[in-house]
FITIZA-200404 format. One record per residue (C-alpha): residue number from 1; x, y, z. Coordinates in steps of 0.05 Angstrom, whole numbers, always signed. Last residue first. Layout:
<recs>
<rec seq="NUM" X="X" Y="Y" Z="Z"/>
...
</recs>
This chain:
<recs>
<rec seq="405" X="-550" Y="-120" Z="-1004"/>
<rec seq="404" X="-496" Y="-109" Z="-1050"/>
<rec seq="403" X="-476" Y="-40" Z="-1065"/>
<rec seq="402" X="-474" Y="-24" Z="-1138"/>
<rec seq="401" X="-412" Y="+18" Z="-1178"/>
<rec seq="400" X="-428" Y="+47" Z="-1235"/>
<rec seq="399" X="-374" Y="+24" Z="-1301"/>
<rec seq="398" X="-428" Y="-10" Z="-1338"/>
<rec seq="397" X="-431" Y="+35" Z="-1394"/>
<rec seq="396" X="-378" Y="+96" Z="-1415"/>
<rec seq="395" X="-407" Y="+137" Z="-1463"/>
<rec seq="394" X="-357" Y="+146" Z="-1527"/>
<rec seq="393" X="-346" Y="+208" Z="-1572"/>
<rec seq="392" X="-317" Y="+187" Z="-1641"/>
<rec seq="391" X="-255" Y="+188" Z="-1666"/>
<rec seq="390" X="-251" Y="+209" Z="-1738"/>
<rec seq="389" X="-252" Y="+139" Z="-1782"/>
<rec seq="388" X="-201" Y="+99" Z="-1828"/>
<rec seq="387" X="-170" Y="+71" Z="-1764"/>
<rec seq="386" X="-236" Y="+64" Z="-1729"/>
<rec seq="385" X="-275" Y="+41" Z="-1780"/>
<rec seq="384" X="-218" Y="-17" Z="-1799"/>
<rec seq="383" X="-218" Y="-35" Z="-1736"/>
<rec seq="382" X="-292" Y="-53" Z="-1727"/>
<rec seq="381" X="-334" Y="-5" Z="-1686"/>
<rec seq="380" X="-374" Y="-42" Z="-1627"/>
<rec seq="379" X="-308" Y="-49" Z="-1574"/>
<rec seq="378" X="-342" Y="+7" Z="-1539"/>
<rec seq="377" X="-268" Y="+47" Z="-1520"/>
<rec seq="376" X="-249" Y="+102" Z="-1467"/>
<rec seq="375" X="-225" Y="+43" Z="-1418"/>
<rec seq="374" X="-192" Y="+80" Z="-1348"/>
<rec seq="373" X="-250" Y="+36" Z="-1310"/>
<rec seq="372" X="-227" Y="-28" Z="-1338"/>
<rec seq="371" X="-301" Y="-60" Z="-1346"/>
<rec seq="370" X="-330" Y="-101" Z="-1288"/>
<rec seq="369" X="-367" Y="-150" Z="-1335"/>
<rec seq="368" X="-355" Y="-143" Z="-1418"/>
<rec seq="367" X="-407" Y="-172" Z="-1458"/>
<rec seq="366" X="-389" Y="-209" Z="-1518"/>
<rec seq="365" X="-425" Y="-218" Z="-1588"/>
<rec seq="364" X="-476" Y="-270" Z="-1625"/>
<rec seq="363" X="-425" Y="-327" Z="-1636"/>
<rec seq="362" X="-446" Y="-372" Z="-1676"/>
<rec seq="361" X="-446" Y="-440" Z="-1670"/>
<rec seq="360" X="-422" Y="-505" Z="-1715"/>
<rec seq="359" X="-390" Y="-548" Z="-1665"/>
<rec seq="358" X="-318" Y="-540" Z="-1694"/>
<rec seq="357" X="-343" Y="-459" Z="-1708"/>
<rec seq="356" X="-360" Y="-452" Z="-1627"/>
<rec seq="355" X="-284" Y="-488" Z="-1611"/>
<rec seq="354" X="-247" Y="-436" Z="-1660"/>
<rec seq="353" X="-280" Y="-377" Z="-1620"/>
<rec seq="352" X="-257" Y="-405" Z="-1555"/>
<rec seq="351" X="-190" Y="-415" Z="-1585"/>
<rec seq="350" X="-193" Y="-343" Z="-1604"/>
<rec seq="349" X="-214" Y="-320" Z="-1528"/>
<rec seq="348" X="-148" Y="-361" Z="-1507"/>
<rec seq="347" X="-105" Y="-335" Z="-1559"/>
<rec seq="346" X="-141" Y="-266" Z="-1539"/>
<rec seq="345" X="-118" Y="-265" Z="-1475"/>
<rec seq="344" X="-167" Y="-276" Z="-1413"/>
<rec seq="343" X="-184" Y="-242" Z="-1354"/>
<rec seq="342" X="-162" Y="-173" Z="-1356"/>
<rec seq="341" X="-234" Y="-144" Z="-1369"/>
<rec seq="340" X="-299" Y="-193" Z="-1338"/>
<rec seq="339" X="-310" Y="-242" Z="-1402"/>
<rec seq="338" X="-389" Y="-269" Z="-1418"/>
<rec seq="337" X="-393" Y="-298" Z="-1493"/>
<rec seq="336" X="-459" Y="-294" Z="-1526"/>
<rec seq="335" X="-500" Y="-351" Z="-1561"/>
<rec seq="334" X="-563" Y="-344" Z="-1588"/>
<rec seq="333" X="-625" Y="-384" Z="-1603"/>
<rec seq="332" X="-598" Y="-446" Z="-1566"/>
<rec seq="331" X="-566" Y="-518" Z="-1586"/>
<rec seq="330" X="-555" Y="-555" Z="-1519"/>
<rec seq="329" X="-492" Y="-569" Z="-1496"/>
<rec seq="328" X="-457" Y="-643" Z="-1513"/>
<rec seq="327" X="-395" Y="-617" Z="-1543"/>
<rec seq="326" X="-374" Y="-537" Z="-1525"/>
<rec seq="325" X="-306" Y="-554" Z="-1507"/>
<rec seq="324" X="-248" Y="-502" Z="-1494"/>
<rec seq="323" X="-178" Y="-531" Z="-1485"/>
<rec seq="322" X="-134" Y="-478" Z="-1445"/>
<rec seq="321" X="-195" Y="-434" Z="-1419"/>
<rec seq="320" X="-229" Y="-485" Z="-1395"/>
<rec seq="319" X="-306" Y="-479" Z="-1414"/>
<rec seq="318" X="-358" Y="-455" Z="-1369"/>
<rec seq="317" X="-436" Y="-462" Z="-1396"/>
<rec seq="316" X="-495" Y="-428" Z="-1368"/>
<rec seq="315" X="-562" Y="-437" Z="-1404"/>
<rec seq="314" X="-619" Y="-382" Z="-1407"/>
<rec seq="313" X="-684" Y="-408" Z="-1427"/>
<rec seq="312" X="-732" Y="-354" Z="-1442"/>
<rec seq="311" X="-813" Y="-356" Z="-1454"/>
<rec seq="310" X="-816" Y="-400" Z="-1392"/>
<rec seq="309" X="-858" Y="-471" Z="-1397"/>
<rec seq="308" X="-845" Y="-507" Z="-1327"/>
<rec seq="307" X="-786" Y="-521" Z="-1286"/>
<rec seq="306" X="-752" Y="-464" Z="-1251"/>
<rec seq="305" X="-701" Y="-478" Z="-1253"/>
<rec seq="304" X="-671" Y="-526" Z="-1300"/>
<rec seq="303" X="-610" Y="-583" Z="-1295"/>
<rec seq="302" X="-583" Y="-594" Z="-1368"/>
<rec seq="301" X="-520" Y="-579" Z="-1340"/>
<rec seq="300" X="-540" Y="-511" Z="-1313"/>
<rec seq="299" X="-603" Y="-479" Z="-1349"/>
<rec seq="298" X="-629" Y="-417" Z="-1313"/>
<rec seq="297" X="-709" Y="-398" Z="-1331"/>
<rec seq="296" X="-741" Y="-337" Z="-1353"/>
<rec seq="295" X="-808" Y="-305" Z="-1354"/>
<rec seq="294" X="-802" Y="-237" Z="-1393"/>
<rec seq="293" X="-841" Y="-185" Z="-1345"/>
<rec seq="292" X="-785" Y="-134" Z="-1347"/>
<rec seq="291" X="-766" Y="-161" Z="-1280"/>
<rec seq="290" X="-767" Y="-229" Z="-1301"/>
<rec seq="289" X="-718" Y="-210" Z="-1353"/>
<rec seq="288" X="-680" Y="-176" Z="-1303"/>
<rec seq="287" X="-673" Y="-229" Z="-1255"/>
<rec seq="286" X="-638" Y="-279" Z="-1319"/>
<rec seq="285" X="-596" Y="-229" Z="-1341"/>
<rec seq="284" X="-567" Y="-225" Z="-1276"/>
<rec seq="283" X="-566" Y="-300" Z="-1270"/>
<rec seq="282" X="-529" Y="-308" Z="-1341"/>
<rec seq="281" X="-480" Y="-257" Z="-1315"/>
<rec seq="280" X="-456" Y="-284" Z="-1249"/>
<rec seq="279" X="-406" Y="-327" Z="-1282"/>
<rec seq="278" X="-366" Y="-263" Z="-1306"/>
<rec seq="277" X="-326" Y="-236" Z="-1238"/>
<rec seq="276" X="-314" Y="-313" Z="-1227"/>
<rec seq="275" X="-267" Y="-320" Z="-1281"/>
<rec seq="274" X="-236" Y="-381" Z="-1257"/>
<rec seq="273" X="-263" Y="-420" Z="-1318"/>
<rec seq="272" X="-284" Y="-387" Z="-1370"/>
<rec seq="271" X="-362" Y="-360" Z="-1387"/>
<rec seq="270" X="-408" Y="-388" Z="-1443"/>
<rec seq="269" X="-476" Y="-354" Z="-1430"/>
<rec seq="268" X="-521" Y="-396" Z="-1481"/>
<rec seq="267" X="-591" Y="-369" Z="-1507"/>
<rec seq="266" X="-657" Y="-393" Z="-1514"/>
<rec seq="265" X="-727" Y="-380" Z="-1540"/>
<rec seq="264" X="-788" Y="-395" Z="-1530"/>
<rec seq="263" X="-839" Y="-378" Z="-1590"/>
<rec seq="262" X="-882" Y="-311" Z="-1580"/>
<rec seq="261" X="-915" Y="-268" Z="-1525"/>
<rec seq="260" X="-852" Y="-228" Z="-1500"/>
<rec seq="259" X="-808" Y="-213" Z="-1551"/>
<rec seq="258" X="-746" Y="-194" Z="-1511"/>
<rec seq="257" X="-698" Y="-248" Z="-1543"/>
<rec seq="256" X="-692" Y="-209" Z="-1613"/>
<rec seq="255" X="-600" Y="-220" Z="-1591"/>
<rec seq="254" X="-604" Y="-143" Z="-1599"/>
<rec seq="253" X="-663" Y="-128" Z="-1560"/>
<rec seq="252" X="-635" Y="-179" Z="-1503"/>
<rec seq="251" X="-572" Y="-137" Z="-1508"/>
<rec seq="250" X="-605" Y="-64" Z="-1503"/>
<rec seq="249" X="-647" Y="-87" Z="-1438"/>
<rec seq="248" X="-582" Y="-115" Z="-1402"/>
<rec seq="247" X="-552" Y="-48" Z="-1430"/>
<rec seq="246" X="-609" Y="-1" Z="-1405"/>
<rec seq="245" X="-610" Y="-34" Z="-1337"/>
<rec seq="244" X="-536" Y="-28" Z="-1333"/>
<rec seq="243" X="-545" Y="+41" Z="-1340"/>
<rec seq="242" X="-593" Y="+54" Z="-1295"/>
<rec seq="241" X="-565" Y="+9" Z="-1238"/>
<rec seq="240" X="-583" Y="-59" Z="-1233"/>
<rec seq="239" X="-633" Y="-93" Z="-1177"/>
<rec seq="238" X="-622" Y="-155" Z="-1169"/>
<rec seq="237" X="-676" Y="-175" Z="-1116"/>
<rec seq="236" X="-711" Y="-247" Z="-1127"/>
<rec seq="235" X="-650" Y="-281" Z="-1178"/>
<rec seq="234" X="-586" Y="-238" Z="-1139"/>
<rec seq="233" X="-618" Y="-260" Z="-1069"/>
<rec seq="232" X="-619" Y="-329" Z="-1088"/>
<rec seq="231" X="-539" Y="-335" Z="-1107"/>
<rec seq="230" X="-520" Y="-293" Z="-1045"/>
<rec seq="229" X="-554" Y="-344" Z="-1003"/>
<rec seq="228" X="-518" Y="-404" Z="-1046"/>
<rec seq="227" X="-449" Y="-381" Z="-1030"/>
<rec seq="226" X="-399" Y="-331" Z="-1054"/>
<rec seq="225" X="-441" Y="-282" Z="-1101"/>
<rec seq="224" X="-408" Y="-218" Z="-1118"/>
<rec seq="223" X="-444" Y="-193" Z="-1178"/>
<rec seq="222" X="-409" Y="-168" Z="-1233"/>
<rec seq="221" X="-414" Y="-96" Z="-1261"/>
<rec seq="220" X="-442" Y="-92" Z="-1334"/>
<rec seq="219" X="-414" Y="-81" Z="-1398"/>
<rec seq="218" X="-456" Y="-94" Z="-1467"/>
<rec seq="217" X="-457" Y="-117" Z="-1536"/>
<rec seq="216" X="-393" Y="-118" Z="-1551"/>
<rec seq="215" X="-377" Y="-135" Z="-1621"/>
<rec seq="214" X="-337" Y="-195" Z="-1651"/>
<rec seq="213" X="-278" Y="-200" Z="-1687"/>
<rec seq="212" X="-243" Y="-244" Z="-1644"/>
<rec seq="211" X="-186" Y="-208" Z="-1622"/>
<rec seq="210" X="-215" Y="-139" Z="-1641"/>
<rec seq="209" X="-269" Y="-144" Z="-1600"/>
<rec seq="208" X="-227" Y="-160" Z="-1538"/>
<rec seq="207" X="-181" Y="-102" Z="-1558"/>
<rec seq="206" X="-232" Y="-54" Z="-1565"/>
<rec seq="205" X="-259" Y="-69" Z="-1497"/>
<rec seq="204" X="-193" Y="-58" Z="-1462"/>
<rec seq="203" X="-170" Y="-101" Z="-1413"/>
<rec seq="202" X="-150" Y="-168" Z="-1447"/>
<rec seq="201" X="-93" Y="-207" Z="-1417"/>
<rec seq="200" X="-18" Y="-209" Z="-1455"/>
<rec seq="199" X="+20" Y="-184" Z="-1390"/>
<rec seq="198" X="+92" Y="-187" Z="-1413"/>
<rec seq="197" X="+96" Y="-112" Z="-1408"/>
<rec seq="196" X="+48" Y="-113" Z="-1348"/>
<rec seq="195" X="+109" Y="-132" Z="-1297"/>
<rec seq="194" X="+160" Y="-90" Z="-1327"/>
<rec seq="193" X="+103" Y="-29" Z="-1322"/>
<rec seq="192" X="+81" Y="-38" Z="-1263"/>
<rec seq="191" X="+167" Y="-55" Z="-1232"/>
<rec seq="190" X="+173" Y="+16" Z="-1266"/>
<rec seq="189" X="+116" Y="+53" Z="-1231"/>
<rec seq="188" X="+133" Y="+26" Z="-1161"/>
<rec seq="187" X="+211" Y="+54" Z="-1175"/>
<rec seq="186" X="+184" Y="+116" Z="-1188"/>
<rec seq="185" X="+131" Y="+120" Z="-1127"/>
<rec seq="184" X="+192" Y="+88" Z="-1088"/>
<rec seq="183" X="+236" Y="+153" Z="-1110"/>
<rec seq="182" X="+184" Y="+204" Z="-1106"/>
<rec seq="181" X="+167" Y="+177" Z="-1035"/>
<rec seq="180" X="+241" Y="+175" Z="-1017"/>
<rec seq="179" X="+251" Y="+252" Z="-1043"/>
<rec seq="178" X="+187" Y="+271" Z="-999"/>
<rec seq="177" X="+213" Y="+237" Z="-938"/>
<rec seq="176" X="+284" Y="+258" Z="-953"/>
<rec seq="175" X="+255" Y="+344" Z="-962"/>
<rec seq="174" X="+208" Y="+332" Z="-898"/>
<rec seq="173" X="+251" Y="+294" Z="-847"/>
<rec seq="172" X="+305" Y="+353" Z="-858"/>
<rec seq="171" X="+243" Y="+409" Z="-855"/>
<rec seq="170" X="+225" Y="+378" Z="-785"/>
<rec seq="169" X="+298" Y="+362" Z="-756"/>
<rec seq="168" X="+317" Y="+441" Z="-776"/>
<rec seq="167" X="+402" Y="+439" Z="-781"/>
<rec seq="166" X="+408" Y="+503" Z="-811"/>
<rec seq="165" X="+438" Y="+575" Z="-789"/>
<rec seq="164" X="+494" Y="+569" Z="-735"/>
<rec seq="163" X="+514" Y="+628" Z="-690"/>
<rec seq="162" X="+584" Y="+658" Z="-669"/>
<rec seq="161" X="+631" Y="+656" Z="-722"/>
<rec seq="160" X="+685" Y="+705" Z="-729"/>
<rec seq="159" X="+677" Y="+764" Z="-757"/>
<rec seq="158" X="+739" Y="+794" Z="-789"/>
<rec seq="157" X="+789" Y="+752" Z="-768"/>
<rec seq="156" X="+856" Y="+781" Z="-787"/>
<rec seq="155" X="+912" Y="+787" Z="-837"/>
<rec seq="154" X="+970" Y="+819" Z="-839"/>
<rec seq="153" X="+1007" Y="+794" Z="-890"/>
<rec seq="152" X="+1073" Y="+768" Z="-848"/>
<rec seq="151" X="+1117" Y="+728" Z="-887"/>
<rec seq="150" X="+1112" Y="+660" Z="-906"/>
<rec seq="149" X="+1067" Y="+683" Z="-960"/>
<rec seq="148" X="+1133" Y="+701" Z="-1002"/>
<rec seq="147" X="+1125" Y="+644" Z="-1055"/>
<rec seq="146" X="+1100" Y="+583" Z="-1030"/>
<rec seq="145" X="+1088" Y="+564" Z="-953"/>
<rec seq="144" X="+1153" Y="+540" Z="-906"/>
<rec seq="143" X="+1110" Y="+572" Z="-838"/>
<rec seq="142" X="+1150" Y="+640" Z="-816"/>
<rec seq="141" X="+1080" Y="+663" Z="-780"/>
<rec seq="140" X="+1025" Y="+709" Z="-809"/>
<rec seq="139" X="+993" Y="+656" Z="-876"/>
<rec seq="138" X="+996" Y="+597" Z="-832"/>
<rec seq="137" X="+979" Y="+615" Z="-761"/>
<rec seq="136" X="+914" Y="+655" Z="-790"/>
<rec seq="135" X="+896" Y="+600" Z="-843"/>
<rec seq="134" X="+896" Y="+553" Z="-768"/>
<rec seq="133" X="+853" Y="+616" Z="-732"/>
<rec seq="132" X="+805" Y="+611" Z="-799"/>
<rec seq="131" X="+798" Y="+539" Z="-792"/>
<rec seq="130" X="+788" Y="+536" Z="-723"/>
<rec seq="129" X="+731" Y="+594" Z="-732"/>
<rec seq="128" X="+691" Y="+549" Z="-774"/>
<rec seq="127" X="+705" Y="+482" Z="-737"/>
<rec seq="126" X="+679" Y="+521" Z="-667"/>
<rec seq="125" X="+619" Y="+550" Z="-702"/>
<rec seq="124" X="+589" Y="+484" Z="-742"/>
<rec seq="123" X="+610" Y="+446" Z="-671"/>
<rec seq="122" X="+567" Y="+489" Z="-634"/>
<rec seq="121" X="+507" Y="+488" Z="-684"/>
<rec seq="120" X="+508" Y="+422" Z="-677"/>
<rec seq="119" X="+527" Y="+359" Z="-726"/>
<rec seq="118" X="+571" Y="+401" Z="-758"/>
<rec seq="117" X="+577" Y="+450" Z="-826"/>
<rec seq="116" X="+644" Y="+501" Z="-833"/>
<rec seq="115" X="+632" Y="+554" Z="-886"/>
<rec seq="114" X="+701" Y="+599" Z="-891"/>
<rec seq="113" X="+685" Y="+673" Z="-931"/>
<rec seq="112" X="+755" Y="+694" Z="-947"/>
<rec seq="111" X="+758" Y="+778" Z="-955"/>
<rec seq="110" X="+807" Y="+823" Z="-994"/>
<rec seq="109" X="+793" Y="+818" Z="-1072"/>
<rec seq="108" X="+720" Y="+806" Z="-1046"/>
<rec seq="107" X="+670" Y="+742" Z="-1023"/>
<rec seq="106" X="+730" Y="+694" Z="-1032"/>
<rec seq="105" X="+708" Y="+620" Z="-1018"/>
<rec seq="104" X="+723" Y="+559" Z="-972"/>
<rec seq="103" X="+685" Y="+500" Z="-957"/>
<rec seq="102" X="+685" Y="+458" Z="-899"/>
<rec seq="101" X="+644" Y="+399" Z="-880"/>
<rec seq="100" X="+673" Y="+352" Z="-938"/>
<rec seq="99" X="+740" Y="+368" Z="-922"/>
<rec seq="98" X="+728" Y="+372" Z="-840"/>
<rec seq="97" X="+708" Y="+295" Z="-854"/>
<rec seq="96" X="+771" Y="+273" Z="-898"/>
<rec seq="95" X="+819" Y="+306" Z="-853"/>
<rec seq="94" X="+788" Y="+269" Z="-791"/>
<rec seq="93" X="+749" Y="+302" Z="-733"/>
<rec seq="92" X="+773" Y="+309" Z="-668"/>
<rec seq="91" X="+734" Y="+313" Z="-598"/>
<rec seq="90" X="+742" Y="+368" Z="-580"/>
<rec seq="89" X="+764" Y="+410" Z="-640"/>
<rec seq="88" X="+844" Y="+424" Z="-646"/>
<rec seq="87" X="+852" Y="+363" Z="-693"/>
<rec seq="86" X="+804" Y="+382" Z="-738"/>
<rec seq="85" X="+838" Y="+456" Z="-746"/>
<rec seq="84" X="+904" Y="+421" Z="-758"/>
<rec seq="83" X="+885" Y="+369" Z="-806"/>
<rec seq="82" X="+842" Y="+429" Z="-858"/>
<rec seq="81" X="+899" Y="+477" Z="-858"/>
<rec seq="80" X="+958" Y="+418" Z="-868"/>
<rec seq="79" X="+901" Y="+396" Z="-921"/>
<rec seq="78" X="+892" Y="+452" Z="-965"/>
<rec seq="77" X="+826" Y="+499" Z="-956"/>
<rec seq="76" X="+848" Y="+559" Z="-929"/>
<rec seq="75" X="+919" Y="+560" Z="-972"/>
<rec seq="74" X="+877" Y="+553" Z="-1036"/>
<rec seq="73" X="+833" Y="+609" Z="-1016"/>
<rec seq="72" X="+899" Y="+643" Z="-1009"/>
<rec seq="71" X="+920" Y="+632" Z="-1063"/>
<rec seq="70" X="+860" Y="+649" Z="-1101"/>
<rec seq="69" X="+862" Y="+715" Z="-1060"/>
<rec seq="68" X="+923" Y="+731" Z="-1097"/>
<rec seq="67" X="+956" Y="+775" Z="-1037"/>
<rec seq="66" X="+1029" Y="+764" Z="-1033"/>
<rec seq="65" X="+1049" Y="+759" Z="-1112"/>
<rec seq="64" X="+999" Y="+809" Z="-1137"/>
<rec seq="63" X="+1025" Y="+855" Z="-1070"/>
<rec seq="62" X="+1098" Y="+846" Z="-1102"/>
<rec seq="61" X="+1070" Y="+857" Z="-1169"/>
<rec seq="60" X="+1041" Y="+924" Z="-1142"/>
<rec seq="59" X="+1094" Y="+951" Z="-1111"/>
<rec seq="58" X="+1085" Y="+1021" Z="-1080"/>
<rec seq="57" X="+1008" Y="+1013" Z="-1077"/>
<rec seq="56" X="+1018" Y="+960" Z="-1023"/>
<rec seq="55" X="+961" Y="+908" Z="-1030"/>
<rec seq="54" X="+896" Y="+928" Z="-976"/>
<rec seq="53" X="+906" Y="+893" Z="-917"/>
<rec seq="52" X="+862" Y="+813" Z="-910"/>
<rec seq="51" X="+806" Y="+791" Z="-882"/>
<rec seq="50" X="+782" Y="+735" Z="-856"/>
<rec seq="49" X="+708" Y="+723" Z="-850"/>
<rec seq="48" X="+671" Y="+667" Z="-807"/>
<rec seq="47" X="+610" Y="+616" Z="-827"/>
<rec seq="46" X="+570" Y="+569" Z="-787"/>
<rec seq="45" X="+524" Y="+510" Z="-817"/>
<rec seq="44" X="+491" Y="+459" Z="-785"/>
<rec seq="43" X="+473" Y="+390" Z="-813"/>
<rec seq="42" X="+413" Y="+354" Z="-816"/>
<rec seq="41" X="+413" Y="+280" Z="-787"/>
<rec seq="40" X="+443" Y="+227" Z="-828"/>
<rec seq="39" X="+408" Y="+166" Z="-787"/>
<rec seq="38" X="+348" Y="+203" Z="-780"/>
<rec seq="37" X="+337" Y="+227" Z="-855"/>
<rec seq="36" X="+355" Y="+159" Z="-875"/>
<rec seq="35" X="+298" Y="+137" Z="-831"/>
<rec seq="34" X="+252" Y="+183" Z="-854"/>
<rec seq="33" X="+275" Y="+169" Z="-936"/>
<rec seq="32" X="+265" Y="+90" Z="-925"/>
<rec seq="31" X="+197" Y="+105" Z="-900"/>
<rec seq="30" X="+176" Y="+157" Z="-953"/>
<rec seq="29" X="+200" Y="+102" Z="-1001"/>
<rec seq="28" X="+165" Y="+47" Z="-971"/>
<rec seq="27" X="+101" Y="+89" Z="-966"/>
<rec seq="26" X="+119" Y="+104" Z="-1034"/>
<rec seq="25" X="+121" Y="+37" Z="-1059"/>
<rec seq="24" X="+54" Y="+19" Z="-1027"/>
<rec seq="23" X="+25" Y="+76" Z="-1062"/>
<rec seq="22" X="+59" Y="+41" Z="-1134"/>
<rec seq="21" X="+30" Y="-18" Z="-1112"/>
<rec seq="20" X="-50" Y="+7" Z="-1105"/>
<rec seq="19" X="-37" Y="+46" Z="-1168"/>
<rec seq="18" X="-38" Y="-17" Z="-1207"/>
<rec seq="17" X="-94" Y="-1" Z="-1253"/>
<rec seq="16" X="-83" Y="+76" Z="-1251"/>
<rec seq="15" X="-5" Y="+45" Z="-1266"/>
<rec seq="14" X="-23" Y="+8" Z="-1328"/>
<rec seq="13" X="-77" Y="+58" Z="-1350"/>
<rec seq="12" X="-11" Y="+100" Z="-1358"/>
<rec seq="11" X="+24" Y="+54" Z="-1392"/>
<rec seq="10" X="-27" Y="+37" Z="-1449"/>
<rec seq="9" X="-37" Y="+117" Z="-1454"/>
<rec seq="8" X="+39" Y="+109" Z="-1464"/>
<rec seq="7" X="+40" Y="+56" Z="-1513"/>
<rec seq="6" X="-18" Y="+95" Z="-1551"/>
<rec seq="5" X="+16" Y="+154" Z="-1557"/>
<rec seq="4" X="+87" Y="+122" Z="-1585"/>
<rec seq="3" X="+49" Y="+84" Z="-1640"/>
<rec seq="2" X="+12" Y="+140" Z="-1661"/>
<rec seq="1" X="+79" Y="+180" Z="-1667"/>
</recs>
């Protein structure tokens, strides 16, 4: 049952996280649907009554026999009926269309309700009362029929049809539109979900911690910086939200780097290639160090700025995320892990992890950038607490949203 709940929570955030595609599937759908909608265009409907004597209560099996009004329904709607009446309409219709625009019923013991749709409410009206005036000829006139109904019954049109009902272009365009959305919003949701089955990447922050074993420290939104302006307005004016502020702040505390007075200290971003949502995390932590009055310097390839004695070095380091390397970069205080959600698997995060024990590191935690906004989880409980535990309330972190300059 677990099992089952979880795959379709997983499912669900699938689609939020898609939802973009399934709209666009929609739009296709309610499309498709319009344009099916105005190549089939809504059908009008006209009906007329026939009605036929009262049986003779001198012989009733001989009325039985004449007047079965499932005969006769049977007689309104067989083919000779159905042929003639399309052929008397201008222009004709085939058998096989006035069968599936006509249908044929008994209201009463002694009345034959005859439902004719068309393209107009003028053709609706002149099929309907065609086919009652053919039934007419058949069932009065010496026609070869079954039984006695050859012979005169005396039956007559009742009311004959003079209006149409039906056949509104706004509410037709509405029901396929809606029905075509439905159907691409469907279809949208499916492809999502065969397309994310295979999908092994990383979202949740619980499942990165879990892959590695490792806690997350914190989750912050990225930084979009494209070119070098970008890169020197986030060191002299980032400016995080609350929340971020509080888990920048909490990480440092964590990692003992925001003793301000003492020994330098270090500490080693490692980020993966083409995971550009989690580069910018060494500078951010870098501005708000300096901000909190912690003087701090960026490291990049041994290359540092700004030169001179800081009380925090902070050293960015991208490893491929196929064959992870970690030879030849300075030893540091700590070591953290940067990761924006959906990035990486956790083979790749593992061989990471493998690469940092080869060179004999540790692995202080991760922090999450740009965090899946439908994730409920910390990733700071091990997996044995949580499946042992009662679920816990969670606050989600780093999920504001900041406007760049």
């Amino acid at each position: 049952m677990s099992t089952q709940e979880l795959d379709v929570k997983k499912s669900w955030r699938a689609i939020r996280r898609h939802r973009r595609w399934v709209a666009l599937a929609a739009a296709v759908g309610l499309l498709g649907g319009i344009v099916y909608a105005l190549v089939e265009p809504p059908l009008h409907t006209a009906t007329s009554l026939v009605v036929l004597p009262p049986p003779p209560a001198t012989d009733a099996e001989k009325a039985a026999g004449t007047q079965a009004i499932e005969t006769q329904v049977f007689i309104a709607d067989s083919e000779p009926v159905l042929k003639s009446a399309g052929q008397n309409l201008t222009p004709p219709l085939a058998t096989k269309v006035v069968r599936d625009r006509v249908k044929v019923a008994a209201v009463t013991q002694d009345v034959i309700k005859i439902d004719a749709r068309g393209t107009s409410a003028a053709q609706a009206t002149r099929l309907a009362n065609a086919v009652a005036e053919v039934y007419l000829v058949f069932v009065t006139t010496d026609q070869k029929l079954p039984g006695d109904l050859g012979k005169k019954t005396g039956a007559r049109v009742l009311e004959e049809a003079t209006t149409a009902r039906g056949g509104n272009m706004a509410v037709h365009l509405g029901i396929f539109g809606l029905l075509g959305a439905l159907l691409g919003a469907v279809a949208g949701s499916i492809g999502v979900l065969a397309r994310v089955r295979g999908d092994r990447r990383l979202r949740l922050r619980d499942e990165i911690s879990d892959a590695v074993g490792m806690p997350v420290l914190a989750s912050v939104s990225s930084y979009r910086a494209q070119d070098v302006s970008d890169w020197a307005y986030l060191l002299e004016h980032y400016s995080p939200t609350a929340v971020e502020a509080w888990s920048l702040r909490k990480t440092l505390h964590h990692l003992g780097l925001d003793v301000k007075g003492g020994s330098p200290v270090s500490l080693t971003v490692i980020s993966f290639a083409e995971d550009d949502k989690s580069r910018t995390l060494g500078p951010q932590l870098a501005a708000f160090a300096n901000s909190i009055g912690i003087s701090t310097s960026i490291v990049v390839d041994s290359h540092h700025e700004p030169a001179g004695k800081v009380a925090l070095g902070i050293h960015l380091v991208v490893v491929d995320r196929d064959t992870p390397h970690l030879t030849g970069a300075a030893r540091t205080t700590s070591t953290i892990v940067a990761l924006s959600a959906g990035s990486v698997t956790a083979e790749e995060l593992a061989r990471l992890a493998v690469a940092a024990a080869a060179d004999d590191r540790t692995i202080d935690g991760l922090v999450v950038t740009d965090p899946d906004p439908s994730d409920r989880t910390i990733g700071r409980v091990s997996q044995s607490t949580r499946r042992s535990g009662s679920r816990l309330p969670t606050i989600l972190t780093g999920t504001a949203r900041r406007t760049n300059r």
